[in-house]
C-alpha positions as CSV (number, residue, x, y, z in Angstrom):
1,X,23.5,27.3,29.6
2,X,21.0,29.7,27.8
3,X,17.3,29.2,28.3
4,X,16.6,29.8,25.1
5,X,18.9,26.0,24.0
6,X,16.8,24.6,26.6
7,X,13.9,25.1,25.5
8,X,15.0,24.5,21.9
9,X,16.5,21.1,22.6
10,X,13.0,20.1,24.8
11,X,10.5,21.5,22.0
12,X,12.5,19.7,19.4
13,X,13.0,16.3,21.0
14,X,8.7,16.3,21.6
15,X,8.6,17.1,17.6
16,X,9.9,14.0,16.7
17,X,9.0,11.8,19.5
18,X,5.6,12.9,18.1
19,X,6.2,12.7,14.7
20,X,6.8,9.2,15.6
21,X,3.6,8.6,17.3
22,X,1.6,10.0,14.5
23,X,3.6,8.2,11.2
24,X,0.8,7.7,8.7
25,X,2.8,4.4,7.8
26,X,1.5,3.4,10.9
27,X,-2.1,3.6,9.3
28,X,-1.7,1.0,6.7
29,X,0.0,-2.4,6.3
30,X,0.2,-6.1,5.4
31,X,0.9,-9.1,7.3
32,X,2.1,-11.8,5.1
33,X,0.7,-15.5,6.5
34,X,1.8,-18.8,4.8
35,X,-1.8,-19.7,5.6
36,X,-3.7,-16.7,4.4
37,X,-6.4,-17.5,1.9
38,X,-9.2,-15.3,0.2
39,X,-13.0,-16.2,0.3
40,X,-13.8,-16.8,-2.6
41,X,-17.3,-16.9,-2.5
42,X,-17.8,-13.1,-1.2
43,X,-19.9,-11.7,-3.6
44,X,-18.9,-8.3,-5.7
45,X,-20.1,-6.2,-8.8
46,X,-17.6,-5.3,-11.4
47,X,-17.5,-3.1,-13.7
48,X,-20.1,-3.9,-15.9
49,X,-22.8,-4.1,-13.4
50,X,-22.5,-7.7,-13.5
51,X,-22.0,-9.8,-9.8
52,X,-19.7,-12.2,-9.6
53,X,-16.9,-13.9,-7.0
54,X,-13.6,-14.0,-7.1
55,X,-14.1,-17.7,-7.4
56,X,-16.0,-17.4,-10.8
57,X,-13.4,-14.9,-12.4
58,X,-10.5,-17.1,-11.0
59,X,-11.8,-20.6,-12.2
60,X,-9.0,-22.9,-12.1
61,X,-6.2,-20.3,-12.9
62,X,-4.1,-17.9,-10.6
63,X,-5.2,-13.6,-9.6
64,X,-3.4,-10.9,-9.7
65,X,-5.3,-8.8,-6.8
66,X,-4.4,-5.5,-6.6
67,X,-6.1,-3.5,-3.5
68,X,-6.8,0.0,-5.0
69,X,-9.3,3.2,-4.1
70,X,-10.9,3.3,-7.6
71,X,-11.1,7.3,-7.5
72,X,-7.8,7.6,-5.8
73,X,-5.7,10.2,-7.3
74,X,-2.0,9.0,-6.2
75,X,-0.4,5.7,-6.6
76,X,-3.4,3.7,-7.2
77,X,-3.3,4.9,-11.2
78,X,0.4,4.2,-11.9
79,X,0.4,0.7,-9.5
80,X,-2.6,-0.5,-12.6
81,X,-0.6,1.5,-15.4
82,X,3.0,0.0,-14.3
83,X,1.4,-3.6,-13.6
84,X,-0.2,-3.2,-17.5
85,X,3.3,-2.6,-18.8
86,X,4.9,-5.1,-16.7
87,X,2.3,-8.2,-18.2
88,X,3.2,-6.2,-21.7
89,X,6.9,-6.6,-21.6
90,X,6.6,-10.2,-20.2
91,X,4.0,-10.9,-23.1
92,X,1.4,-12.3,-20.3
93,X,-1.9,-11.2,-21.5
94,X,-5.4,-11.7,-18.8
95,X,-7.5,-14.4,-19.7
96,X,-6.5,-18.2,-20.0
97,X,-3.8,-18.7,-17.6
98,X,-4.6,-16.2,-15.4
99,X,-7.1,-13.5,-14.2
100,X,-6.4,-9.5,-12.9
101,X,-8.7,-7.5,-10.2
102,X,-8.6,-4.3,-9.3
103,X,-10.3,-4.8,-6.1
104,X,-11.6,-1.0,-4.5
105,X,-11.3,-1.0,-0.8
106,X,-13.7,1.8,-1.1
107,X,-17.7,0.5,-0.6
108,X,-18.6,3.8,-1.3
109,X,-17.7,3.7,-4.9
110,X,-20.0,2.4,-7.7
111,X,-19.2,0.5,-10.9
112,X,-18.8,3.3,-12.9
113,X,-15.2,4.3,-10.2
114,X,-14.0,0.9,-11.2
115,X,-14.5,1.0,-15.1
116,X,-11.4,3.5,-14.6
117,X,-9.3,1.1,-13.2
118,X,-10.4,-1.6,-15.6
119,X,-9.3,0.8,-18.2
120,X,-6.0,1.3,-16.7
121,X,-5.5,-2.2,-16.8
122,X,-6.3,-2.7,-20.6
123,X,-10.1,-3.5,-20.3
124,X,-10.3,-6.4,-22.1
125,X,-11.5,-10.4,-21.4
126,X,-9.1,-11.7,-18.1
127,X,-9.4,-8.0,-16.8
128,X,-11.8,-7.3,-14.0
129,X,-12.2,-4.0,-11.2
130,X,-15.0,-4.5,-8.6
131,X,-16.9,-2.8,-5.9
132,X,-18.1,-4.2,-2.9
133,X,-20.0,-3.9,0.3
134,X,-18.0,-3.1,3.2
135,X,-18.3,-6.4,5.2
136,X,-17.2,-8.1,2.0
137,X,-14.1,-6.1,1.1
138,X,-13.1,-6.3,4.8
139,X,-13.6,-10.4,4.5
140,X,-10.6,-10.4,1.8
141,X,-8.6,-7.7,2.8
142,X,-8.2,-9.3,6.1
143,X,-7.9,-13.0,5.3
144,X,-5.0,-11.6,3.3
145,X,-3.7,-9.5,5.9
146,X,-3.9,-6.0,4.1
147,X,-4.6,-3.1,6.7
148,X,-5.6,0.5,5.2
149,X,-7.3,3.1,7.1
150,X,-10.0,6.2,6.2
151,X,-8.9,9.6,6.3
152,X,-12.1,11.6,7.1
153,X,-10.3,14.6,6.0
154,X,-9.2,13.9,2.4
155,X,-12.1,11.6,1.9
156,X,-9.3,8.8,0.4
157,X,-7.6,5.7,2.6
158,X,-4.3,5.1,3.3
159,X,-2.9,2.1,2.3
160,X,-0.3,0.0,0.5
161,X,0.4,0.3,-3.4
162,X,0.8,-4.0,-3.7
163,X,-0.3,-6.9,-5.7
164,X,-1.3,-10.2,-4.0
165,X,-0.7,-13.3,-6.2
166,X,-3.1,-15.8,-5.3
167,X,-3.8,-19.8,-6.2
168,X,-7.0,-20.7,-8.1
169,X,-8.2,-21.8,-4.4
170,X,-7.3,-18.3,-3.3
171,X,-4.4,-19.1,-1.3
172,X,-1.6,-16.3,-1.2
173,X,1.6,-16.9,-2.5
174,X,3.3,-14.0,-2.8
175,X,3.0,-10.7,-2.5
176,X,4.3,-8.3,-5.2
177,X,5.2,-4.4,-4.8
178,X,2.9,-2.4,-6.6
179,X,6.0,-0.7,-8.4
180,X,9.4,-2.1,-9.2
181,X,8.3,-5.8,-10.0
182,X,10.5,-7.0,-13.1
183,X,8.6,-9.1,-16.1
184,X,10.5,-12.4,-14.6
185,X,9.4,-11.9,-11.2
186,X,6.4,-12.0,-12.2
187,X,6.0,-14.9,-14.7
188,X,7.8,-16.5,-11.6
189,X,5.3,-15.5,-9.6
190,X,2.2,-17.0,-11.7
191,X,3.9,-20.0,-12.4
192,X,4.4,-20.8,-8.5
193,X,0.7,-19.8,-8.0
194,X,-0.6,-22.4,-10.3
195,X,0.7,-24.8,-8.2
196,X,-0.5,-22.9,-4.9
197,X,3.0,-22.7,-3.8
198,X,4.2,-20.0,-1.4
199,X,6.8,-17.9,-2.0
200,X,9.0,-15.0,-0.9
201,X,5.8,-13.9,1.1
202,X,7.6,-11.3,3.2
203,X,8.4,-9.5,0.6
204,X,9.1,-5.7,1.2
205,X,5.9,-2.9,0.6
206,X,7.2,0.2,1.0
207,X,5.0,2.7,-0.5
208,X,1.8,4.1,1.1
209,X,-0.3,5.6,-0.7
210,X,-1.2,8.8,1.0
211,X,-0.8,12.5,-0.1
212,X,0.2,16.0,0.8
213,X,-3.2,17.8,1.4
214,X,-2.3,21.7,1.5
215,X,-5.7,22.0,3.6
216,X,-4.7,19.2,6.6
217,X,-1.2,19.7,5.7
218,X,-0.7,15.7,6.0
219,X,2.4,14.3,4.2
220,X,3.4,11.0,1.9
221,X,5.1,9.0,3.8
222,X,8.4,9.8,1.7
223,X,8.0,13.3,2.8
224,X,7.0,12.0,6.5
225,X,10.7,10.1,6.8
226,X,12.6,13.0,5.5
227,X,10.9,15.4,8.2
228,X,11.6,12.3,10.6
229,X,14.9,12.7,9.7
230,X,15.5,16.3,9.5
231,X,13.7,16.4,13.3
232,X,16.2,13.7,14.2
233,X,19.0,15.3,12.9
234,X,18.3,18.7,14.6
235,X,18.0,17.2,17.8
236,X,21.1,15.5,17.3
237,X,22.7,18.6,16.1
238,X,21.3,20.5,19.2
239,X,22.6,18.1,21.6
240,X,26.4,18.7,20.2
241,X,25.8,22.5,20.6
242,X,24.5,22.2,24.4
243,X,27.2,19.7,24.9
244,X,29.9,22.4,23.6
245,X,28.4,25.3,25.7
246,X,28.2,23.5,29.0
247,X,32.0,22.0,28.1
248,X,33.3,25.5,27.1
249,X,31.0,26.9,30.4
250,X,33.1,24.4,32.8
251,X,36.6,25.7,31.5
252,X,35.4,28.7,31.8
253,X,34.5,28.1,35.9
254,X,37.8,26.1,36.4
């Protein structure tokens, strides 16, 4: 058997078994809990300057939390844009019956980073993005089981385009991809959290938000599969074509 195959099928089997290792899904998650539940009292400052809780925007009517970096430059824009349209083509407008946040991840950004998610959101009354402290962010984020990470190297976090549905208590009930949710879905989705009921809390979030960066030369995690796959498959491929050569290098010998 060549040397050369050998090598090949050694240095391409320790390409994916790494690729594996180093997925930048692996970065960023969510754990759904039928028990999770927000603090409510953690205090942040929107976009106006103004400090508030989520308590005192929620009142006694459900949030649409959506976990965004304000500045971020990928899916965070289109997850506010799409969710606008969505509450558009269900004719659910923010305000009485329920409340939207943009909540940045990011306690490095100021109010000024969330007035452009407010605006992406159709700034208007029932529409709120905030900023907060890092201990405070963490506090929700983790009740409600959301994991993102920092990327020193692009200066932006990885982390799930979502939409968590919670009770005027702040209990979860659902949570909602941050693309691909129908109008119905989510007027189902209010109605249930009215009523604090929990839902299909498992549900699916596939998209990470994360970024080719020509300088680090790090992937989306679309892109990150398919060279998975591609690694996979050349392996695969590999292991046929040894498998011929030592069959046909047999024969040869008998």
């Amino acid at each position: 058997m060549s040397r050369l195959m050998i090598c090949l099928f050694v240095w391409l089997g320790a390409t994916a078994a790494g690729a594996a290792a180093t997925d930048p899904s692996r970065l960023a998650g969510i754990t759904s809990s039928p028990f999770a539940r927000a603090p409510m009292d953690r205090t942040f400052t929107d976009q106006n300057g103004r400090r508030v809780t989520l308590g005192s925007i929620a009142g006694d009517e459900p949030l649409l939390l959506v976990p965004v970096q304000h500045g971020c430059r990928n899916l965070c824009a289109p997850t506010l844009v799409t969710l606008a349209s969505v509450m558009a083509r269900a004719d659910l407008h923010p305000g009485p019956g329920f409340h939207v946040v943009a909540f940045g991840i990011d306690p490095r950004e100021t109010p000024r980073d969330a007035a452009q998610s407010a605006g992406r959101l159709g700034a208007g009354p029932g529409v709120e993005a905030l900023v907060g402290d890092a201990a405070d962010v963490a506090a929700v984020t983790a009740a409600l089981g959301y994991r993102y990470s920092w990327i020193a190297a692009t200066r932006q976090y990885a982390h799930m385009s979502a939409i968590a549905v919670l009770s005027p208590d702040g209990r979860l009930t659902r949570w909602l991809p941050g693309f691909g949710e129908t109008p119905q879905q989510l007027t189902r989705a209010l109605t249930a959290a009215r009523t604090g009921a929990p839902t299909d809390l498992g549900a699916r979030i596939q998209l990470l938000c994360f970024h080719f960066d020509p300088a680090t030369g790090r992937y989306t995690l679309a892109v990150w599969r398919l060279l998975q796959g591609a690694a996979g498959l050349a392996v695969l491929a590999l292991a046929a074509a040894v498998g011929a050569a030592v069959w046909r290098e047999r024969g040869a010998a008998t």
